[in-house]
N, C-alpha and C positions, 0 to 999 in steps of 0.2 A: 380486430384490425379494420380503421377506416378511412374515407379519405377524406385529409380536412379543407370542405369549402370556402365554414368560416370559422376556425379555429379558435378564436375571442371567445364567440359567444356556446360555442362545443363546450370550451375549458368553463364557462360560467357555470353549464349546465351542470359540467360533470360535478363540478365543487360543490352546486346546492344537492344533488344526490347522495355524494357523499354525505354531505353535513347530516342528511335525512338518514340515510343508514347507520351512523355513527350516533346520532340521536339515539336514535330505538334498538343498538346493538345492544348485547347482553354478554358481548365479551369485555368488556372493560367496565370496574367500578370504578365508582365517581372520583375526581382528582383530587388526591389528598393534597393539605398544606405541605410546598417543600421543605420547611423550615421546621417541623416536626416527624413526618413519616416518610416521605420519599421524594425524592426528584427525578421526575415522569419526561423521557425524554423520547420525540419519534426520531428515528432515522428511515431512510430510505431506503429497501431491503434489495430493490434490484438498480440500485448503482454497481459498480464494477466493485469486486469484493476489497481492492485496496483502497477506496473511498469506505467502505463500510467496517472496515475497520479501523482506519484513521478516525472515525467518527466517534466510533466507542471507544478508542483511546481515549479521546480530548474529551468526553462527554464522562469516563468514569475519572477522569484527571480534574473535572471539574466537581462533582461531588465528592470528591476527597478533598476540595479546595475548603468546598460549605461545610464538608464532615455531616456529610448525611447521605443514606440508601440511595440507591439507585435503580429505576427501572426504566428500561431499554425498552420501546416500543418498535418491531421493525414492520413498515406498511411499505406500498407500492408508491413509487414518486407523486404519483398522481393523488395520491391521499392524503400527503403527509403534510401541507395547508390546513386539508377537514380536520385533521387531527386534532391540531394545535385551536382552532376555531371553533370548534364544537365542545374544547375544555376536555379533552381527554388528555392532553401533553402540555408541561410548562413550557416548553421549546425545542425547535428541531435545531439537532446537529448537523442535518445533512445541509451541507452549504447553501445559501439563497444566493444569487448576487445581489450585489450592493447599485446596479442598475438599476434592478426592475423598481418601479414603482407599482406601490400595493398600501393602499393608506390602510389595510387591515392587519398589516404586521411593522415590526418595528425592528431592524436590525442591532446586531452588537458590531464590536470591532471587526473588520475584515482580516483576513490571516494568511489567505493565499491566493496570486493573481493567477485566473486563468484568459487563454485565448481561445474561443470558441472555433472550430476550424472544421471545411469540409473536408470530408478525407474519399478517397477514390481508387482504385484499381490500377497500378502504373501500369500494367498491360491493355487499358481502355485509355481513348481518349478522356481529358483531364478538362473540368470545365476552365474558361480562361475567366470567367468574374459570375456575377450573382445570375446573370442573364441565362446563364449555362444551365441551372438546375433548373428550367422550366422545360415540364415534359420529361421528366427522368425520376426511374425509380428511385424516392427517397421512403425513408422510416428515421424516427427517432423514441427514445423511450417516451410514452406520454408521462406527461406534468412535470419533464425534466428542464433544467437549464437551456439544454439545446434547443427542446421545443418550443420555450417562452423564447429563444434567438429567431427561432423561423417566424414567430407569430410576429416579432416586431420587423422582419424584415419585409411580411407579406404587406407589411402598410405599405411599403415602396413597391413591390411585385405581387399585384392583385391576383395573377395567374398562377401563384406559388403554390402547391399541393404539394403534399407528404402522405405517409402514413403515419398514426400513433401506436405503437404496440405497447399495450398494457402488462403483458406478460414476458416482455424480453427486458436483453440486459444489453449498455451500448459495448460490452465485451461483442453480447452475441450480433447486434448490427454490424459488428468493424468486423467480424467472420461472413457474415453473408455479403459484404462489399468483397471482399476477401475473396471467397468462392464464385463472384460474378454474380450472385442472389438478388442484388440489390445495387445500384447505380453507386449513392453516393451514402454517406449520413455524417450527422453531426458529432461531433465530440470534440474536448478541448483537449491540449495538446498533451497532458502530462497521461490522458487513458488513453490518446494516441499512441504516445511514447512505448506505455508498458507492450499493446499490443504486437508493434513493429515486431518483438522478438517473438512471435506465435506467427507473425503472418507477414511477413518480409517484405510482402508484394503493396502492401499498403502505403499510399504518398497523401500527402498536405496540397490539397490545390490552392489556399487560402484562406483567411480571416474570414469570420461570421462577425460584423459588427466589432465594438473597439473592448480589450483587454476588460476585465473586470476581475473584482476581489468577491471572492465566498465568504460568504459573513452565517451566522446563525441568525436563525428567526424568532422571533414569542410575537402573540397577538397583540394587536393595540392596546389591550387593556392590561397586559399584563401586569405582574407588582413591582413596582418601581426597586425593589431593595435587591430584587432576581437581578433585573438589569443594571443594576450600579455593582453589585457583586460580579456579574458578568465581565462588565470593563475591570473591575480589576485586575482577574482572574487573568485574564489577555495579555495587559498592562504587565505582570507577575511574570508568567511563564514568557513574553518576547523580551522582558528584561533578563530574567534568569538562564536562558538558553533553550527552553524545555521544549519551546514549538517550534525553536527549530532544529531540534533533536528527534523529534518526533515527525517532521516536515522529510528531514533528510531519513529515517527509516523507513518511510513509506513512498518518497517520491525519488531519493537523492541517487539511486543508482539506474535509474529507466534509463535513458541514454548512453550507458556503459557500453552495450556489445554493438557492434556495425552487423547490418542486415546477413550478412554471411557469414558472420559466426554464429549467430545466433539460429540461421537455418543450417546451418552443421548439426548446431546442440540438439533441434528439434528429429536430425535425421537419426543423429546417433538415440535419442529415447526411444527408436523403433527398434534401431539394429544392434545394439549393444549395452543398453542398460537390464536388459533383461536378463542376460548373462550374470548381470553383477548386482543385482540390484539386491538377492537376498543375502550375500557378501557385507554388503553396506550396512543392511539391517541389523544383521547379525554383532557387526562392528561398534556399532550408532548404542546397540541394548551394552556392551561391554564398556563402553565410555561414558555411558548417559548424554551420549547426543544423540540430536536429530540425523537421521541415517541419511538425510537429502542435504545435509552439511556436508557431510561425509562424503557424500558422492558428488555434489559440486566442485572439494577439494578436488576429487580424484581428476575431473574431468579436467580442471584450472591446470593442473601440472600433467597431465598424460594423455586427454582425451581417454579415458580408457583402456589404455593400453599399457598391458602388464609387460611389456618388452620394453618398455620406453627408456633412450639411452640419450644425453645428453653430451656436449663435446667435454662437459666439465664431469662428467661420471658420474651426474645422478641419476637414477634408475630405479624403474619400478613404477607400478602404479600413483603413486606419491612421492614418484621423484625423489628420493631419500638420497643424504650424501653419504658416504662411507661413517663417518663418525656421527650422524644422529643414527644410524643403522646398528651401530656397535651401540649406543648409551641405551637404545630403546630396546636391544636383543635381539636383533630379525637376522637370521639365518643367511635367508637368499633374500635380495632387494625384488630379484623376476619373479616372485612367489606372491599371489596377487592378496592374498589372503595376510602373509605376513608384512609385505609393505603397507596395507590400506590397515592394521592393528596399528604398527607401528607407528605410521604419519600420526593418526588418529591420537593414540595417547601420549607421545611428542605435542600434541593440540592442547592434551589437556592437561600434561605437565606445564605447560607455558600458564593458563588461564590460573589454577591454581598458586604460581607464582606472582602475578599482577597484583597490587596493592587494592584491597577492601573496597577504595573510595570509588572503582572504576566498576561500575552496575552494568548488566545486559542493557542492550543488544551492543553497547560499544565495545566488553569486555570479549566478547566471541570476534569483533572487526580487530579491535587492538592484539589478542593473541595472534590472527592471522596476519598481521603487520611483522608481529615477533617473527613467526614461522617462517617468513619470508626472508627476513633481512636480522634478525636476533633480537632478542630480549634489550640488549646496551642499546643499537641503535634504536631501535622503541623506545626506551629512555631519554636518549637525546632528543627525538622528536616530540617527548612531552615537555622537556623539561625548556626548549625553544617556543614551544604553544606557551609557555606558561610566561615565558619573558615578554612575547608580543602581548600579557595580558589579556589571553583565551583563554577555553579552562581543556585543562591538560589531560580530564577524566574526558573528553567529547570526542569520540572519535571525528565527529564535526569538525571542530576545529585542530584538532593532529591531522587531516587527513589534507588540512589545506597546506600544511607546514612540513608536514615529511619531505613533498619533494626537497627542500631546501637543505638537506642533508648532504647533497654533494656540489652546494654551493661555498667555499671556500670562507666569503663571507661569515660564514657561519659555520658552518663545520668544525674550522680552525680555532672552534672559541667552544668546542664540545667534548665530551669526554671519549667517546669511541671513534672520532674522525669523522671521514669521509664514508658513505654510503652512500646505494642507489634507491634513494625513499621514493623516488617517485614508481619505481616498478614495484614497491610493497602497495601502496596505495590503487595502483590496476590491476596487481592483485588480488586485493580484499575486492572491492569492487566489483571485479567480475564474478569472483563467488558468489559476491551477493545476486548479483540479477541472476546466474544460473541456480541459486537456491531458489529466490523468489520465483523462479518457471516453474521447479519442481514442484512447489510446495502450490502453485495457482494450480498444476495442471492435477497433482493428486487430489486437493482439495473440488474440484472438480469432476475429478472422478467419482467421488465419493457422495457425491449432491446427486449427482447420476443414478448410485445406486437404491438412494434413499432421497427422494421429491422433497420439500419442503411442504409442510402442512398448517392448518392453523392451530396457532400455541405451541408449535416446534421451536425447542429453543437454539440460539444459535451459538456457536460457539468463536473465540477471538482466537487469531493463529497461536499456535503453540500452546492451546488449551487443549485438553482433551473433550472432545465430541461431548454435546451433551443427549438426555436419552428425551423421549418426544415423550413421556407419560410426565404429565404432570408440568408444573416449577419447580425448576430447583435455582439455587442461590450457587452465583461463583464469589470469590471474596478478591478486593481490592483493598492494596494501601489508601490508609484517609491518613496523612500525613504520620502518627506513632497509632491510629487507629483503623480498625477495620470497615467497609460499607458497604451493605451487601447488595448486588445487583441480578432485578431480575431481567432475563430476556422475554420478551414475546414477539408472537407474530400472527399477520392478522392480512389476512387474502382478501 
């Protein structure tokens, strides 16, 4: 942790030491050709974990593009320039912006605008403009986005000083502003967003400088046939839907809950999920789901509460109405055990039902559209996505079109009528961001109890953990073939 006087020439420093240690390392061999052994890519290991996954998405989405291996380098932000510079990575996936100028790298297409933004304590006075953060405690991760934002703003504010922390993550800055630890710090608005629902108390006092696009990076000398493949690769997946199907799984429900549901959810994971939670498990292993699906259902329709009675007489922990109660076999609907079985496989009789063409993660959003409102009307909101010429398998695009089910409009020109799509659609939505709590905050847990190390490999959500002896190889679709990708990681 240090304070930056002159942060320029700090950052120059840091990069020719890097380069020097990445010289003479002896954890990486030399960069094979991608276009025969492998496609060497770094990501940045202490971005916020939904950047770091979104990353390995679109990074094994693109060697399945080339149809060739893949291996995953994850290093500290501040590295991951030396990496690529010193010829140990074809290119990073962890977004550059498409501002900076760096005549040592060469961007590809940009893929998603962000706005750089300070964020503050609403119980503390709020700076009113840039003037404001002189003389207050700041930090940002060093050699991140944000901190290349403070560097260009200290051209204006010579007086400007930060910290760079090498060893955090801007999750864990937005918690120390959070806790009063820390005055202000940087982040754009979408790891803002996520955090709101962990930390309620977190506000936006303004813009850092003007909007930009994350783009990927490769060296200036890169091989021109990488970067021409690249553009297509972009070109492909924003024609065909895929980034932004992938855009909306990882970014497209952050703004779902208002700051007081969200601090409910957080209260009830102290007071009440523990009651239920080996319930859930228990459920999640009898279905083959995820048991923090399972329990975000529960939470969507009951708060957890097995008493729970509606004016219209559903009931139970999963809210069951008398007749999915009879189809599914549940005894008593107040029986917490029996309603949360029964919702559950009600889940995954519906899924099973859904036509082939419609793949995870939209097939788990569109059963819960079903669950909510029935399998017909699901139908009709595909089969209306498909007339506007959307594609009818994307939960993306059904999600924009269900409400219109009880627009006459269009309903009246449908096969099961009138429906209320727009409460299927804040439905699924909300489950998702109370999944996505569960799943940051156990996955979290879990880092807790097991440190990262170097050569620890890492694992992508819904993967099972990998073990820290050795490499091992996880497999990805390369369109009708397999690619196999290694993780590393390097401190």
């Amino acid at each position: 942790m240090r304070r930056h006087e002159i942060p320029t020439r700090a950052l120059q420093i840091g990069i020719f030491l890097s380069l020097l240690l990445f010289g003479y390392s002896n954890l990486y061999k030399p960069l094979p050709a991608w276009q025969s052994e492998a496609l060497v890519v770094v990501i940045a290991q202490d971005s916020t974990l939904t950047y770091e996954e979104f990353s390995k998405q679109l990074a094994q989405k693109f060697a399945a593009y080339l149809a060739v291996p893949l291996k995953i380098i994850l290093v500290p932000a501040n590295q991951v320039e030396a990496t690529m510079l010193s010829r140990h990575a074809h290119l990073s996936a962890s977004g550059f912006s498409l501002a900076e100028k760096n005549p040592a790298l060469l961007f590809g297409p940009g893929y998603l605008t962000l706005r750089e933004q300070v964020a503050y304590n609403q119980y503390q006075p709020a700076p009113r403009n840039t003037s404001g953060l002189l003389g207050k405690r700041i930090a940002v991760v060093a050699g991140s986005n944000q901190e290349k934002a403070l560097i260009t703003l200290k051209e204006q504010l010579p007086a400007l000083n930060w910290e760079s922390r090498k060893n955090q993550t801007v999750e864990d800055l937005l918690g120390e502003v959070s806790k009063g630890a820390l005055d202000y710090t940087i982040a754009d608005h979408e790891q803002i967003a996520q955090m709101l629902n962990f930390h309620p108390n977190l506000a936006v006092a303004f813009n850092i400088g003007k909007p930009s696009q994350l783009a990927w990076a490769f060296p200036a000398n890169a091989d021109n046939e990488l970067i021409a493949a690249n553009e297509r690769f972009f070109a492909s997946i924003e024609k065909n839907g895929e980034l932004n199907k992938l855009l909306d799984h990882y970014f497209g429900h952050n703004d779902r809950l208002a700051p007081l549901d969200a601090a409910e959810f957080m209260k009830q994971l102290d007071t009440t999920l523990p009651r239920y939670q080996s319930l859930f498990e228990e459920v999640g292993k009898v279905v083959n789901e995820d048991w923090r699906l399972i329990a975000a259902i529960a939470y969507q329709e009951s708060h957890w509460d097995p008493l729970a009675t509606s004016f219209t007489n559903v009931r139970g922990m999963m809210m069951l109405t008398e007749a999915t109660a009879d189809e599914m076999k549940v005894a008593n609907r107040l029986n917490p055990r029996d309603s949360t079985l029964g919702g559950a496989k009600y889940l995954r009789q519906i899924k099973e039902q859904l036509p082939d063409s419609i793949q995870e993660p939209a097939r788990t959003w569109m059963a819960l559209a079903a669950y909510n409102q029935g399998m017909g009307h699901l139908e009709d909101a595909r089969v209306l996505t498909q007339r506007q010429k959307a594609d009818k398998d994307a939960w993306t695009d059904v999600k924009k079109w269900m409400p219109s089910l009880n627009n006459p409009l269009y309903f009246e020109k449908l096969k099961h009528g009138y429906a209320r799509g727009g409460e299927a659609v804040i439905f699924v939505e909300n489950i998702r961001a109370y999944y996505d709590m569960l799943t940051r905050l156990d996955s979290h847990n879990d880092s807790e109890k097991q440190p990262r190390h170097a050569y620890q490999l890492v694992s992508t959500r819904d993967k099972p953990a990998f073990s820290l002896s050795g490499l091992r190889k996880a497999e990805v679709g390369s369109h009708n073939k397999q690619a196999a990708v290694d993780y590393s990681l390097v401190r």
